[in-house]
C-alpha positions in Angstrom: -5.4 4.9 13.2 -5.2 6.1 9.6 -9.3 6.3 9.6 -8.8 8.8 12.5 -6.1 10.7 10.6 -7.6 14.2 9.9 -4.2 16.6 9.2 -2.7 16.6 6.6 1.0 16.7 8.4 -0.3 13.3 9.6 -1.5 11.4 6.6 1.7 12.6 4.9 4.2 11.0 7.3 1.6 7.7 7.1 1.6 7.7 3.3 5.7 8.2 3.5 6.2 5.5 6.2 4.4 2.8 4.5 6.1 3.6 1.3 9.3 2.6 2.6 8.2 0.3 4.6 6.4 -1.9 2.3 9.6 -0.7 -0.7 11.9 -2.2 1.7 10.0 -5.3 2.1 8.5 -6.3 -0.9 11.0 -4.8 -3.6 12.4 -7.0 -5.6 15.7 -5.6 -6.6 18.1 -6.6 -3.5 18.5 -10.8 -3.8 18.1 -10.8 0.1 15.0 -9.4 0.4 13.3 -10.8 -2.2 14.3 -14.4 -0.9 12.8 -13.3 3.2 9.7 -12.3 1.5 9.3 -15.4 -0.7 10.2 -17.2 2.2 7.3 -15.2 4.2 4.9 -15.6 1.5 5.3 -19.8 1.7 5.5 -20.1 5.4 2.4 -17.7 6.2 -0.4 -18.4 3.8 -3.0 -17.4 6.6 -1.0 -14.4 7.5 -0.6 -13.2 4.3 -4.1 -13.3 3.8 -4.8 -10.9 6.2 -2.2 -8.7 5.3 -3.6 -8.8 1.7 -6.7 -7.5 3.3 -5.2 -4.9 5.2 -3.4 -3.7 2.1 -6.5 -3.4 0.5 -8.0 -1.5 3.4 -5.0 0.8 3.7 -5.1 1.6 -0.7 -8.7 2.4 0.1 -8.2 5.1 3.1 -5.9 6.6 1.3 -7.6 6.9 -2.0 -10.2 9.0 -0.3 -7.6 11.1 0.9 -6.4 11.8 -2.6 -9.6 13.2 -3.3 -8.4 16.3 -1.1 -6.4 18.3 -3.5 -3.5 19.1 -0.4 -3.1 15.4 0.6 -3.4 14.3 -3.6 0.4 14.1 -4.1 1.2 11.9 -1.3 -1.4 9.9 -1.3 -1.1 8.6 -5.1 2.8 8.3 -4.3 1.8 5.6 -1.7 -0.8 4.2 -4.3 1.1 4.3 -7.3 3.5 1.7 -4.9 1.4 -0.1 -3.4 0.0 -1.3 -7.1 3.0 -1.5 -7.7 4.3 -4.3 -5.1 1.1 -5.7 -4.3 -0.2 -9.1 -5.7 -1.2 -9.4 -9.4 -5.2 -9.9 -8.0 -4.4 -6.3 -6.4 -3.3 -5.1 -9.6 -5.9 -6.2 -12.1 -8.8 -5.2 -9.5 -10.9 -3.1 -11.4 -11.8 -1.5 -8.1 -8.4 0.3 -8.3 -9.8 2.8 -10.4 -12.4 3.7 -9.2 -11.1 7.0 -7.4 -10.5 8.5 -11.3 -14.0 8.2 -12.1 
């Protein structure tokens, strides 16, 4: 779906759902959350795996949307979180760059 997304309308309400949605789940700050998502992370090593891939695929969609000046803002909003929350492999990725080159 978000390799399809063309408008900009679109790829906006995308970048701002899975901001929340990952912010929500992978946030740190409320005790409750934090323990589901540890929990998650133990109990579904193969699942998290894939999501981990997923993640990555998602950061890269998007980062070729930011190269569109309209769609920049948003896009490096989702980014900006999603280096933020994502695993410290996603992080110190040298790849992550690579759209300020």
């Amino acid at each position: 779906l978000m390799q399809r997304a063309e408008r900009g309308v679109l790829r906006q309400e995308i970048c701002s759902t899975l901001h929340t949605l990952f912010s929500r789940i992978m946030d740190g700050t409320d005790p409750k959350r934090k323990r589901e998502w540890d929990a998650f992370q133990v109990r579904n090593v193969q699942t998290l795996d894939r999501l981990w891939t997923i993640y990555i695929q998602m950061y890269t969609i998007v980062s070729k949307w930011a190269r569109k000046s309209k769609h920049a803002m948003f896009s490096y909003d989702l980014m900006q979180r999603l280096v933020v929350l994502g695993p410290e492999s996603f992080y110190q990725n040298k790849n992550r760059d690579d759209i300020f080159q």
